[in-house]
N, C-alpha and C positions, 0 to 999 in steps of 0.2 A: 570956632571950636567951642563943644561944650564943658563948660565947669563942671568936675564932682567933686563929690563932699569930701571931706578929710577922712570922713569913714571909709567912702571909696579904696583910696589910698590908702589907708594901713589893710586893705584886706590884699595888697600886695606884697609877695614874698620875695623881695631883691634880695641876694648874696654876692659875698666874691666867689666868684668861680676859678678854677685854676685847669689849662686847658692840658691835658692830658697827651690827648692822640687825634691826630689829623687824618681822615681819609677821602676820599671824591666817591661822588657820587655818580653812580653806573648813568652815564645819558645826559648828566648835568653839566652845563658851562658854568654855573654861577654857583654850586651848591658842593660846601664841606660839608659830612659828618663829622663829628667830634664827639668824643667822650671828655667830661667836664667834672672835676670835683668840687661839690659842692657843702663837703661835711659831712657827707651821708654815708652808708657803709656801702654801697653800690656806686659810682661813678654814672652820672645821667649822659643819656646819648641827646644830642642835639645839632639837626640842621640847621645851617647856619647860609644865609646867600654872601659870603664873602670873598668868595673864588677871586681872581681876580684881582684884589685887593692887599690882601695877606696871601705870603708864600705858606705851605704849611710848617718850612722853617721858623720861621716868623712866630706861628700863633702857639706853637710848643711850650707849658712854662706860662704862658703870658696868664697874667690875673685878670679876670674881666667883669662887669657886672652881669648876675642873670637874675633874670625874671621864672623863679622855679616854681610857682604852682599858676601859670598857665595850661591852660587844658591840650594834652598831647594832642597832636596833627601829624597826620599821614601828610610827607612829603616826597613826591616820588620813591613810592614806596619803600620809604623812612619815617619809621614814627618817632616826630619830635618832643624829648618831654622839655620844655621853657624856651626859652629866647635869650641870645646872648644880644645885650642893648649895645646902640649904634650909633651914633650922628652921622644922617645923610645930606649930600647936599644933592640939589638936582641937576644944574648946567654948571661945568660936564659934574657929573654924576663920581662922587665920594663917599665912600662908607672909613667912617672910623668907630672903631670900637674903643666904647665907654670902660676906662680902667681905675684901679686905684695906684694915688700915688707913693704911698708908701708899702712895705712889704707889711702884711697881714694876714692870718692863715683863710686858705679854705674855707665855705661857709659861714664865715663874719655875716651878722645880719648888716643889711644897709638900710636906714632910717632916714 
């Protein structure tokens, strides 16, 4: 894997996100939409492959990290604005979503 520089890295926008609202995605086995707040006066919509994983009971409420100035992507015809981060494993195949462990609001930068 390649190394970047710490400048790399601070041009990364990680927040606590707090997950809003749960929906499925039309055709998707693997993919939630989600609306996320991130401190913004809009709420960011974001695909997420966690199906499976998280009920959408589950992920209601939950604080999580995002990655919010990722460049939007069309995901089955869902445009994604950032990435809510994850630890995966590969066999058998895990996704957990990366959280904070204390209560903090909304758009907290993460450093």
């Amino acid at each position: 894997m390649e190394n970047i520089s710490f400048g790399n890295f601070q041009k990364m926008a990680l927040k606590v996100g707090e997950i809003k609202t749960v929906e499925d995605v039309e055709g998707a086995d693997k993919l939630f939409k989600l609306r996320v707040d991130i401190g913004e006066p809009d709420e960011r919509r974001l695909v997420a492959g966690i199906k499976g994983h998280y009920s959408k009971d589950e992920l209601i409420g939950k604080k999580v990290v995002v990655l919010s100035n990722l460049e939007p992507k069309k995901i089955r015809n869902e445009m994604s604005h950032g990435m809510i981060l994850a630890a995966v494993t590969d066999t058998p195949r895990k996704v957990v979503l990366l959280t904070v462990d204390k209560d903090i609001p909304a758009g907290t930068k993460i450093s």
